[in-house]
VEXTILO-258825 format. One line per field, with one value per residue (C-alpha): x, y, z; residue number from 1; residue in three letters. Coordinates in steps of 0.5 Angstrom, whole numbers. Example, Ala and Ser with C-alpha at 12.3 -4.5 7.8 and 13.67 -1.06 7.14 Angstrom:
<nuros>
X: 25;27
Y: -9;-2
Z: 16;14
n: 1;2
res: ALA;SER
</nuros>
This chain:
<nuros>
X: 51;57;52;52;58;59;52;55;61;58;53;58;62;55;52;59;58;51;53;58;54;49;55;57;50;47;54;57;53;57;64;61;56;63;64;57;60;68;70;76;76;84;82;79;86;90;94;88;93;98;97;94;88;87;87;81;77;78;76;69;68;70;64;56;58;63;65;71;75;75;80;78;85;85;89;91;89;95;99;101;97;90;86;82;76;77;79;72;68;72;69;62;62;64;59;54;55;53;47;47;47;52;56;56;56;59;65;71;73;78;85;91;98;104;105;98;99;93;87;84;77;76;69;66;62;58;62;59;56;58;56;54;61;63;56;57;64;62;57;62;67;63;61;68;70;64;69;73;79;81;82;80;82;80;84;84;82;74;78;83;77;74;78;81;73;74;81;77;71;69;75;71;70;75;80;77;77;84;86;82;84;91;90;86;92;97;93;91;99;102;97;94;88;81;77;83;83;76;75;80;78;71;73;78;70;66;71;72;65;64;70;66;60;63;67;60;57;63;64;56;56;63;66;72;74;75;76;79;87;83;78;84;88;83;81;88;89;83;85;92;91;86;89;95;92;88;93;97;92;90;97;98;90;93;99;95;91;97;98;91;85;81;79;75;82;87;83;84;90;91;88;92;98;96;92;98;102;96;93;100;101;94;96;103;99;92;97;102;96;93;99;97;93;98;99;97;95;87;88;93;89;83;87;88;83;79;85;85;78;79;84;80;74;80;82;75;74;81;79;72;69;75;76;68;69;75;73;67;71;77;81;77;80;86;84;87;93;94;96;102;105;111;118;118;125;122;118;120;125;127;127;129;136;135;136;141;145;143;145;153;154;150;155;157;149;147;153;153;145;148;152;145;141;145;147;141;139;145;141;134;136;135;128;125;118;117;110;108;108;101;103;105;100;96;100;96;97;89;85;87;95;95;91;95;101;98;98;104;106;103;102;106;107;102;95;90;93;95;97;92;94;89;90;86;83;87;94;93;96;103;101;100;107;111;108;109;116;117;122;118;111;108;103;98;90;86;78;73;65;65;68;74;81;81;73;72;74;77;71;71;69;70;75;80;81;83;88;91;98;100;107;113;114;109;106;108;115;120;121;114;115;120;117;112;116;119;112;110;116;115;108;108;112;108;105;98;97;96;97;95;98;95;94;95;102;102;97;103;108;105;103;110;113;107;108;116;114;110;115;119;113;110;116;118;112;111;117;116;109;112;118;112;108;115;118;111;109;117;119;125;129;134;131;125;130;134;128;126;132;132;125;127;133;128;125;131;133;127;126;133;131;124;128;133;126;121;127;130;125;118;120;118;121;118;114;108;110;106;109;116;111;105;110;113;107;106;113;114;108;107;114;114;108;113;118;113;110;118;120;114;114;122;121;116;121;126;122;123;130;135;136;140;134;127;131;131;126;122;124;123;116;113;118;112;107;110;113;106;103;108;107;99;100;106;100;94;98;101;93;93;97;91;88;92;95;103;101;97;103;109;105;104;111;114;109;110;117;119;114;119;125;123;120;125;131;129;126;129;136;139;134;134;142;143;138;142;150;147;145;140;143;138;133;136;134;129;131;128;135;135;130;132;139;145;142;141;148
Y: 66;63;57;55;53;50;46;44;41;37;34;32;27;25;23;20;15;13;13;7;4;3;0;-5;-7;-7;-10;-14;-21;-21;-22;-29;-29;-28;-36;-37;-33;-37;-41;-47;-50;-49;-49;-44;-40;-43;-38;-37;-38;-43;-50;-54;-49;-50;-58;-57;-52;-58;-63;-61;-63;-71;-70;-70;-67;-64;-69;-69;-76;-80;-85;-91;-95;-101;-105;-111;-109;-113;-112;-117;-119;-119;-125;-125;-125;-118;-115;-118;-116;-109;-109;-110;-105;-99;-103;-102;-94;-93;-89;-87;-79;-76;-80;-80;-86;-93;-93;-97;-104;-105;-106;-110;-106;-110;-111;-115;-111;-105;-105;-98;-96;-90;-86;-79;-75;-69;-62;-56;-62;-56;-59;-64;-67;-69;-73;-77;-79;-82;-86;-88;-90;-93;-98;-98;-101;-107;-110;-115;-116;-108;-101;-96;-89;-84;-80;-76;-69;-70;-71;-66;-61;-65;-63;-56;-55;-57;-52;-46;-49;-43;-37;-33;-34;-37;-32;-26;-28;-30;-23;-19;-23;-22;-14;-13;-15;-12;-5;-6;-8;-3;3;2;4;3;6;7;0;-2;5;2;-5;-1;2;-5;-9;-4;-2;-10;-10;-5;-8;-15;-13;-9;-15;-20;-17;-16;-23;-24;-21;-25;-18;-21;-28;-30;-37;-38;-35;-30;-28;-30;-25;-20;-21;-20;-14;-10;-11;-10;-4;0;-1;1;8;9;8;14;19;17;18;25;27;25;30;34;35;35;42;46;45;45;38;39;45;39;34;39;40;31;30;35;33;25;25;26;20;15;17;16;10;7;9;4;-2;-1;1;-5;-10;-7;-9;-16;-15;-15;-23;-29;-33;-32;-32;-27;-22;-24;-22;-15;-12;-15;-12;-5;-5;-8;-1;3;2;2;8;11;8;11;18;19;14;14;22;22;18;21;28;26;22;28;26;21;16;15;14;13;16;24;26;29;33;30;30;34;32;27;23;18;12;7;13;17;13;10;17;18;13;14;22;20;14;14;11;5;4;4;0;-6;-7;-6;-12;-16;-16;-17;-24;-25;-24;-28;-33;-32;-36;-43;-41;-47;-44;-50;-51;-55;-62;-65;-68;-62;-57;-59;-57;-62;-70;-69;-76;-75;-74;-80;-84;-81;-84;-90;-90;-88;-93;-100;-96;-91;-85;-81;-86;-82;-76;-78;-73;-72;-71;-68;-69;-71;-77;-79;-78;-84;-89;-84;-81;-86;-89;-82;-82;-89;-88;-83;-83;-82;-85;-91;-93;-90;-91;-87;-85;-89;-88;-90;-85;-90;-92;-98;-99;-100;-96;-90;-84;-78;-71;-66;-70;-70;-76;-76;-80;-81;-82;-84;-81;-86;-80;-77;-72;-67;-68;-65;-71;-70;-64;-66;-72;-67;-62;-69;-72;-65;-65;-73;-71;-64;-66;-72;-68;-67;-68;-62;-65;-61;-64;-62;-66;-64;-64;-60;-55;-55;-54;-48;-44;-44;-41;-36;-35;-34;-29;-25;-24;-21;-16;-15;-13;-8;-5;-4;-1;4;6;7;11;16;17;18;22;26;25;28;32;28;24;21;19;16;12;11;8;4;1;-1;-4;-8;-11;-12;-16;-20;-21;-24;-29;-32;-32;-36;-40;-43;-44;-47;-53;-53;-52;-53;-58;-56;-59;-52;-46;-44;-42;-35;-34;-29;-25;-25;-24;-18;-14;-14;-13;-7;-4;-5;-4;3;5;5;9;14;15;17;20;24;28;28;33;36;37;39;45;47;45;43;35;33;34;33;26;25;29;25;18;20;22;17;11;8;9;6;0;-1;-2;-6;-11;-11;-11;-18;-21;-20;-24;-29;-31;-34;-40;-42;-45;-51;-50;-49;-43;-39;-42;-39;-33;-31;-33;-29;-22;-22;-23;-18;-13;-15;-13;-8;-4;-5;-5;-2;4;4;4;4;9;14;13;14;20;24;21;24;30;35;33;27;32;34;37;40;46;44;45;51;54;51;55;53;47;44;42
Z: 49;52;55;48;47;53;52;45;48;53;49;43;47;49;43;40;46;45;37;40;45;38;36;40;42;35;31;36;35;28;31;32;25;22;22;18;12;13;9;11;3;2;-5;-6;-4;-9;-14;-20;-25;-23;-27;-21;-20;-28;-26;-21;-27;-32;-26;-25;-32;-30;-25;-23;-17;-13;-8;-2;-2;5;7;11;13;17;22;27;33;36;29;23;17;16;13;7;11;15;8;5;11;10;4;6;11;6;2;7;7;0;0;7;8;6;2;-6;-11;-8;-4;-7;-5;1;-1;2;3;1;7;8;15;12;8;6;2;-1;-1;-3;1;-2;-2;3;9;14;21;19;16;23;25;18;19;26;22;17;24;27;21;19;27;27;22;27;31;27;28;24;22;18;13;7;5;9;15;15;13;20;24;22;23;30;31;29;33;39;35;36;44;45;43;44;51;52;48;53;58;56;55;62;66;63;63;70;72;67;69;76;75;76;70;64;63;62;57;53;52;51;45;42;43;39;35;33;33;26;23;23;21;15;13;15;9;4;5;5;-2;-4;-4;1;2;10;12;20;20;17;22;27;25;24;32;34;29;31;39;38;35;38;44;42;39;45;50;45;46;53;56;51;55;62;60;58;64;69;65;66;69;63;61;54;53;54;50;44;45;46;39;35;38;37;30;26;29;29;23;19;23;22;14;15;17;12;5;8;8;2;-2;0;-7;-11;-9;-13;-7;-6;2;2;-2;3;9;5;5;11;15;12;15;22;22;19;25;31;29;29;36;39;35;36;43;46;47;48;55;56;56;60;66;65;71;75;68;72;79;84;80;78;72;71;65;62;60;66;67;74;76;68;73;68;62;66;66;59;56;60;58;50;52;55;50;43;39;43;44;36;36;40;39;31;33;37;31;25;29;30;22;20;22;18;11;15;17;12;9;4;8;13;13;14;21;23;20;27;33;37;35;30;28;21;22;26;20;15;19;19;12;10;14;10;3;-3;1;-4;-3;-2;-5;-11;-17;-22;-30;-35;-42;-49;-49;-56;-52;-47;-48;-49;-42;-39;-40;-39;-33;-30;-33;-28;-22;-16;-18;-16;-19;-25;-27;-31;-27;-30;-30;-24;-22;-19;-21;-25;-25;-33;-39;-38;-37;-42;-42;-47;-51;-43;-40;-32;-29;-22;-21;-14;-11;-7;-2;2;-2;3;3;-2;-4;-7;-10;-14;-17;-19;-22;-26;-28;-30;-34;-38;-39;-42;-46;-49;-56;-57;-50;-47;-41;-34;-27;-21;-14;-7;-8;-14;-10;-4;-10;-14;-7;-6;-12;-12;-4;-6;-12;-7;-2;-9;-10;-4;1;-3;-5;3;3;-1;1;9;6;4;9;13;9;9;16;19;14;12;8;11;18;14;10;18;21;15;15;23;22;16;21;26;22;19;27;28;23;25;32;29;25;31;35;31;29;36;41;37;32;26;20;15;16;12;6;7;14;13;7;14;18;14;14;21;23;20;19;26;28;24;29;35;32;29;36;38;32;32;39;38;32;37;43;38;35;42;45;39;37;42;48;43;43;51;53;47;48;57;55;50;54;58;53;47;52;55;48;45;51;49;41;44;49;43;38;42;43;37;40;44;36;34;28;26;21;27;32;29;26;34;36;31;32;39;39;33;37;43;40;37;43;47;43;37;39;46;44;37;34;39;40;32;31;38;34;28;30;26;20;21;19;12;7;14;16;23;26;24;28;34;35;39;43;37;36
n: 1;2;3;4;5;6;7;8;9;10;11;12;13;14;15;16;17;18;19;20;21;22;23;24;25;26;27;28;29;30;31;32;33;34;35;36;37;38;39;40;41;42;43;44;45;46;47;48;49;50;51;52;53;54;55;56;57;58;59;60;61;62;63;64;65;66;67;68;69;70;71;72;73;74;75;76;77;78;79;80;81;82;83;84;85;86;87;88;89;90;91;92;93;94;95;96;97;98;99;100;101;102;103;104;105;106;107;108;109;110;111;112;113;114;115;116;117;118;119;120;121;122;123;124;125;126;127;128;129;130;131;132;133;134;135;136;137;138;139;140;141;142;143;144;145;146;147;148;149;150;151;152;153;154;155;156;157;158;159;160;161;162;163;164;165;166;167;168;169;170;171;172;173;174;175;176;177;178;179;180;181;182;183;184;185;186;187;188;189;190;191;192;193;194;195;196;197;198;199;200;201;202;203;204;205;206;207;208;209;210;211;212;213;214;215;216;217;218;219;220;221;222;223;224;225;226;227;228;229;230;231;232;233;234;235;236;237;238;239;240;241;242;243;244;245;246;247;248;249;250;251;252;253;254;255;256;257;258;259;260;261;262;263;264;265;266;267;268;269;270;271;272;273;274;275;276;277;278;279;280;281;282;283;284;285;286;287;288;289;290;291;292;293;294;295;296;297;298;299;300;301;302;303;304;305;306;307;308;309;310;311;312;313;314;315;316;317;318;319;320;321;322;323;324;325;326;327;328;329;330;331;332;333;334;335;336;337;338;339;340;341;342;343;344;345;346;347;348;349;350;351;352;353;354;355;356;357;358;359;360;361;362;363;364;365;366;367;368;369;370;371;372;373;374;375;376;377;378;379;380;381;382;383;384;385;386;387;388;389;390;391;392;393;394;395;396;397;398;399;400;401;402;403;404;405;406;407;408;409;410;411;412;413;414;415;416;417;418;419;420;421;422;423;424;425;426;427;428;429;430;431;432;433;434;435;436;437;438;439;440;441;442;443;444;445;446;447;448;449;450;451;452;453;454;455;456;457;458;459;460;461;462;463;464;465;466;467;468;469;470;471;472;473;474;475;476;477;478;479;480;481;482;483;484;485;486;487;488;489;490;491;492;493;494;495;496;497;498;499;500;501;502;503;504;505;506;507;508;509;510;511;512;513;514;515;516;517;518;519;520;521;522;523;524;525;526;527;528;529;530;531;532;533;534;535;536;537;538;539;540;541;542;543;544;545;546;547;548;549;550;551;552;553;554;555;556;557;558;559;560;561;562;563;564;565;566;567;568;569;570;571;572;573;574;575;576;577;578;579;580;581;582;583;584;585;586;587;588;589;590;591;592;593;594;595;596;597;598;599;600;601;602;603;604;605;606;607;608;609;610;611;612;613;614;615;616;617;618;619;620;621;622;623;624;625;626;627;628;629;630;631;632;633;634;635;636;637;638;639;640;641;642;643;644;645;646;647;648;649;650;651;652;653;654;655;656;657;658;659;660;661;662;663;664;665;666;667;668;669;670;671;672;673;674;675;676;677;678;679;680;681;682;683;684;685;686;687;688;689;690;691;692;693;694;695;696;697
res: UNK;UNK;UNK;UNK;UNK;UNK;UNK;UNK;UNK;UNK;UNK;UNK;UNK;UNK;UNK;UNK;UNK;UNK;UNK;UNK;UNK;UNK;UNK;UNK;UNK;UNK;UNK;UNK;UNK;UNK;UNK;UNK;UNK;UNK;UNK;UNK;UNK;UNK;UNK;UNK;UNK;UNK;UNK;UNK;UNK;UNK;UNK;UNK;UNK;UNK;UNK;UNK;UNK;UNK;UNK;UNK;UNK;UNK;UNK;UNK;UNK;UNK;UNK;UNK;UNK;UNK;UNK;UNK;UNK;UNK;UNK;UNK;UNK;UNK;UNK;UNK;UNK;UNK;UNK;UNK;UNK;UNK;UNK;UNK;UNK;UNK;UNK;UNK;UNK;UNK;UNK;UNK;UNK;UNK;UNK;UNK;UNK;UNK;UNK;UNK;UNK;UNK;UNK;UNK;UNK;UNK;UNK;UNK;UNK;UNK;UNK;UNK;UNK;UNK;UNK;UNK;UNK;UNK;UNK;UNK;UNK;UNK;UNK;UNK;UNK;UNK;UNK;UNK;UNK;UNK;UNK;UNK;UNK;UNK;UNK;UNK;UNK;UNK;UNK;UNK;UNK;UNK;UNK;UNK;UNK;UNK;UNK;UNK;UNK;UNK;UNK;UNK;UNK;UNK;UNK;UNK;UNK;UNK;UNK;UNK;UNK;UNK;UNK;UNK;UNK;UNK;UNK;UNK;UNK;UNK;UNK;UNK;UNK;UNK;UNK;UNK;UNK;UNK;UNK;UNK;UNK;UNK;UNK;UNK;UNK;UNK;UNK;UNK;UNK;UNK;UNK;UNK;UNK;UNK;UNK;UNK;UNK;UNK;UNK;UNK;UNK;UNK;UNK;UNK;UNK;UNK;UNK;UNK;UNK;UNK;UNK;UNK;UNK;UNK;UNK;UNK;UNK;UNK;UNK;UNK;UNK;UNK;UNK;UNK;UNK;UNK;UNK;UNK;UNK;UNK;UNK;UNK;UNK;UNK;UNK;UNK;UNK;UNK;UNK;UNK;UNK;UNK;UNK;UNK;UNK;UNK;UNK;UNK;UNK;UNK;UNK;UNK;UNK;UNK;UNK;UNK;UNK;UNK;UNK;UNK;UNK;UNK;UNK;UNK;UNK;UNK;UNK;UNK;UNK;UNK;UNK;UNK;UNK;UNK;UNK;UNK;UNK;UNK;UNK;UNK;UNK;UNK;UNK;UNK;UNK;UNK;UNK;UNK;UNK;UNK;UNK;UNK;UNK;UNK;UNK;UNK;UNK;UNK;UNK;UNK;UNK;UNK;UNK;UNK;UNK;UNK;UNK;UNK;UNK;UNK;UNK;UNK;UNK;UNK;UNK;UNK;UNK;UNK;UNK;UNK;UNK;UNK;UNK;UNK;UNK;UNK;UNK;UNK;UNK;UNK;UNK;UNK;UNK;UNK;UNK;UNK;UNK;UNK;UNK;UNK;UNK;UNK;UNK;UNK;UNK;UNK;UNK;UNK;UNK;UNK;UNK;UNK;UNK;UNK;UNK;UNK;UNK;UNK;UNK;UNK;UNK;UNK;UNK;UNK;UNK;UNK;UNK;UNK;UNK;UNK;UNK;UNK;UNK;UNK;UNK;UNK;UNK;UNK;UNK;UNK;UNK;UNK;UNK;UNK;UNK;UNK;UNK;UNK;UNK;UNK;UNK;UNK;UNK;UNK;UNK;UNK;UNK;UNK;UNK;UNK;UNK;UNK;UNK;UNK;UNK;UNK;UNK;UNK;UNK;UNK;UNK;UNK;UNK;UNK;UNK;UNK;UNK;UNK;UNK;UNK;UNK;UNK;UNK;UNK;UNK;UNK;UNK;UNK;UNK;UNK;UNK;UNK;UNK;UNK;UNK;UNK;UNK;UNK;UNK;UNK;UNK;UNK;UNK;UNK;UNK;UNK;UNK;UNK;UNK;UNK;UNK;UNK;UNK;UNK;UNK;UNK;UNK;UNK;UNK;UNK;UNK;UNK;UNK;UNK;UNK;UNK;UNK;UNK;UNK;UNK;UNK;UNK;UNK;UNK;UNK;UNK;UNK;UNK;UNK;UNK;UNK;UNK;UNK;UNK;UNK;UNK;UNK;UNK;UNK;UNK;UNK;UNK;UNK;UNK;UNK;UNK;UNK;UNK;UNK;UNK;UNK;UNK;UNK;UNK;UNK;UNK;UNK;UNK;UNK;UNK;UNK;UNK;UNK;UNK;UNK;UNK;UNK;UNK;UNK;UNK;UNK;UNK;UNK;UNK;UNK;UNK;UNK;UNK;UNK;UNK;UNK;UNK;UNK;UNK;UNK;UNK;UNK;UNK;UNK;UNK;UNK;UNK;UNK;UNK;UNK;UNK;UNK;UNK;UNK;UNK;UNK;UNK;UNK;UNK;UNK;UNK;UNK;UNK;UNK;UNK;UNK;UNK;UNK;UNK;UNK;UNK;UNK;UNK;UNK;UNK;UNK;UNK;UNK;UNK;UNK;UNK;UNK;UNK;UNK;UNK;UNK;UNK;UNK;UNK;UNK;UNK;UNK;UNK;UNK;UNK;UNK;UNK;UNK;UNK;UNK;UNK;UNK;UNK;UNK;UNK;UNK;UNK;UNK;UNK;UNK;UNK;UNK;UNK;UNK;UNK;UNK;UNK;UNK;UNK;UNK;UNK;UNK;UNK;UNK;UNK;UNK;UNK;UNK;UNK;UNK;UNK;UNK;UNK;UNK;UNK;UNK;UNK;UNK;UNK;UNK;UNK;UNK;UNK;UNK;UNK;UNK;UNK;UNK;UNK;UNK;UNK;UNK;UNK;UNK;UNK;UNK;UNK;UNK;UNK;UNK;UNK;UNK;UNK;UNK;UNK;UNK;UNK;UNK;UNK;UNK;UNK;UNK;UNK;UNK;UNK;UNK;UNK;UNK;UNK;UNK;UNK;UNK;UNK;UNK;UNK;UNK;UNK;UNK;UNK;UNK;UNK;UNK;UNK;UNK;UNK;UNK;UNK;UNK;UNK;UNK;UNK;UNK
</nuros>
């Protein structure tokens, strides 16, 4: 009878590895299908209910069919004017392209800037070219550049699109790669062992594998929305996190083993120890995510869901094929090192010397890293998230930014992304007047049946007349905005006219008061649901409260940090406007990872050795694990710099540096220091101090 069980713990850990191998052999194609179910259309992640969402529903009526504007703009080659002849040739060239694949109706005649220095013409491309959009603009360039003694650029929404298609181009290989890359080394220097390392990127790859597959066929299905940042961050997110988890439980194992010979007893006992901090740190991170559903902006509530998966799927991997090779290797996981318990008082060096010196002068260590981190907030109002300005959304200087300066240079700041007024045919005449009497705008036209500005008599569809307001400053600029918000204004006001303005502009304009709304709602939400799970998971309420509260500096302090390096060392003149919501969710449900890893293994040593020990011994013994994992989570999101654009940039250098702080300063220092100056009253009302006796006063 007794080979019967031993048989079947042999074969469980088996058949859990041949479950996963299925896994990352049948799924993991979809980590690079994922793309072909990706949208990059920002339209499709405007604020369903802001007015220039309401503008784009009204536009469809105006329209056979769906088009996306390109702009061509010309140039001297050696500078100054250019003749009447270069602007007909011009003329003719876009003439030459009607008809051609992929280009809708016939493009506009080339106009002449004041200046005379400059000659821009506008086509329409059919929408949902995919790849082939760049094979049309380079036979669009190339007839542009025949006309003689000119330079051609190409701006506007197409060649905008063109070219996020190419920072997104290879995410899938590209970032992988360089996230495992990233985590391999770290584990090999951290851990100095052969098998360990290979293991847990194992279980990372085929947990990113179920996590893709399950969100290729929601996306499929139109479940779940993903475009590039998404698919970006769920990479990363899935990585980090199964790393981190793996490398919880797998440091808990090699406790385990360095007590007794047994290596399935040993695994037992890991796991019991381990599920509740992971599960309850995968809850904080999944629920935090989840809250993005209460936001208006589309692309927020695409990443909620789709990154509550990619947990969902590291967790299972940490908790089922990871012990599964673990119990299987048993101690030839960690080769050359041997297993070791821990908290054995020996053998921690740098923890070792860290609990100390929190142990001899708690109150002076909560309270100069207090000081640190407050300074550094004190700093987080000048972090500017009005958006990122369009020459500044590419890190790298794109086509379509250099044409786009090109033609702010020679024309009114908003030529080719004018503001576009709905109102009722009958208002026209009145609409058109409050509008051009608008400070900030420059010119207005309604769009004729040719589907042009100023082509022939107004078009009407459904009673609604369109018009096309073109803006002074760059439609980008705060400048901008306001002019928006001031034409708005002039003509709501217009009776009977039930007039919309929507635009790029307006675009920018409403995603940044949605995105101010969201960080409003969402942030406390977040808040809330982590105060439950650690109120739950500790048994406390005052030291839930405490961490919540430390996370939450962290935070600020790292926003402050980000708002000194993004304007001084970077560059940037704004930051996305969804980057302090993003980066809070991450931050502080990752954040709260660390200290619930701590926190949990203080309260076990506290059952057994009063407070004042359960926080050096449990600081000495997940000291190491706890730093290793923040430095991976750091490395895997800093990994998302490799993809050239600012809103991926300056969520890695937020995400890595916050994760930094509050591994080895949060969690390190100020939490420890404070719960061991607090004493067991951080317990309260837990009557854990009470069953610990005199040591744990």
């Amino acid at each position: 009878m007794s080979a019967s069980p031993a048989l079947a713990r042999r074969l469980l850990p088996a058949l859990l590895i041949a479950v996963w191998l299925a896994v990352g052999g049948g799924l993991g194609p979809y980590a690079g299908k994922l793309g072909e179910v990706a949208t990059n259309d920002q339209a499709a992640f405007l604020p369903q209910d802001a007015e220039a969402t309401r503008v784009l529903d009204a536009q469809k009526a105006f329209r056979q069919e769906e088009t996306l504007p390109l702009v061509v703009v010309w140039t001297a080659d050696g500078g100054g004017r250019l003749s009447p002849d270069r602007q007909q040739a011009a003329t003719r060239t876009l003439a030459s392209l009607t008809g051609t694949d992929g280009v809708v109706g016939a493009p506009s005649p080339a106009l002449p800037s004041r200046d005379g220095e400059a000659l821009q013409g506008a086509l329409r491309l059919a929408p949902g070219l995919g790849d082939e959009l760049p094979a049309v603009l380079d036979r669009v360039r190339a007839a542009a550049d025949e006309v003689p003694g000119t330079r051609a650029q190409l701006a506007g929404p197409a060649a905008t699109q063109a070219d996020l298609k190419d920072a997104f181009a290879g995410i899938d290989g590209l970032l992988l790669g360089v996230a495992l890359a990233a985590v391999l080394l770290i584990l090999l220097l951290v851990y100095r062992s052969v098998l360990l390392p290979l293991v847990v990127i194992l279980c990372a790859v085929f947990a990113l594998a179920l996590a893709c597959a399950v969100v290729y066929v929601l996306a499929d299905a139109d479940v779940v929305r993903v475009d590039g940042q998404v698919q970006g961050i769920l990479f990363i997110l899935v990585i980090g996190a199964a790393t981190d988890y793996a490398l919880l439980l797998a440091a808990r194992f090699r406790e385990e083993l360095g007590r007794r010979d047994d290596r399935y007893a040993a695994m037992r006992e890991a796991l019991r120890q381990s599920y509740g901090p992971v599960g309850a740190s995968a809850a904080t991170v999944a629920l935090g995510l989840l809250a993005l559903l209460l936001s208006d902006l589309t692309n927020n509530r695409a990443l909620g869901p789709v990154g509550a998966i990619g947990i969902v799927c590291a967790v299972l991997g940490a908790l089922t094929f990871l012990p599964a090779v673990l119990v299987l290797l048993g101690r030839a996981a960690y080769w050359p090192a041997s297993p070791k318990p821990a908290a054995s008082g020996a053998g921690h060096g740098l923890w070792t010397k860290v609990a100390a010196l929190v142990d001899r002068s708690p109150r002076k260590v909560w309270a100069g890293t207090l000081v640190v981190l407050v300074a550094c907030a004190a700093f987080a109002p000048t972090l500017t998230a009005r958006g990122v300005p369009l020459d500044e959304i590419f890190v790298d200087d794109a086509p379509s930014v250099a044409a786009g300066k090109t033609l702010a240079e020679h024309f009114p700041g908003g030529s080719g992304n004018p503001a576009v007024i709905i109102a009722d045919a009958s208002a026209l005449p009145a609409v058109t007047e409050a509008a051009e009497r608008t400070d900030g705008v420059a010119s207005v036209v309604p769009v004729t049946a040719s589907g042009r500005p100023g082509g022939g008599p107004p078009l009407v569809a459904e009673g609604r007349v369109q018009l096309n307001a073109t803006l002074e400053a760059a439609p980008d600029s705060d400048a901008a905005k306001a002019a928006l918000a001031r034409l708005r204004t002039a003509v709501h006001a217009v009776p009977d006219a039930d007039a919309l303005v929507g635009g790029y502009t307006a675009q920018q304009y409403d995603t940044q008061r949605t995105a101010e709304r969201d960080r409003t709602v969402i942030m406390p939400v977040v808040l809330v649901i982590i105060l439950l799970i650690l109120v739950g998971l500790l048994r406390s309420l005052l030291l839930p409260v405490l961490l919540v509260a430390t996370v939450a500096l962290n935070f600020l302090a790292t926003l402050g940090v980000s708002a000194l390096v993004f304007e001084r060392l970077l560059g940037f003149s704004g930051t996305d406007a969804s980057v302090p919501l993003y980066g809070f969710v991450f931050l502080v449900a990752l954040g709260v990872d660390y200290n619930i890893f701590l926190m949990s293994r203080v309260r076990e040593e506290t059952f057994l050795h009063g407070t004042q020990e359960g926080v050096l011994r449990g600081l000495t013994a997940t000291g190491g694990v706890i730093t290793s994992a923040g430095v991976v989570l750091a490395a895997t999101f800093a990994a998302l710099a490799v993809i050239p654009l600012a809103f991926l940039l300056q969520i890695a250098f937020i995400v890595a540096f916050g994760v930094l702080l509050d591994t080895l300063v949060v969690r390190s220092l100020l939490v420890p220091a404070l719960v061991r100056d607090i004493g067991p009253v951080s317990w309260w009302p837990s009557t854990l101090r009470t069953r610990t006796g005199p040591s744990g006063s």
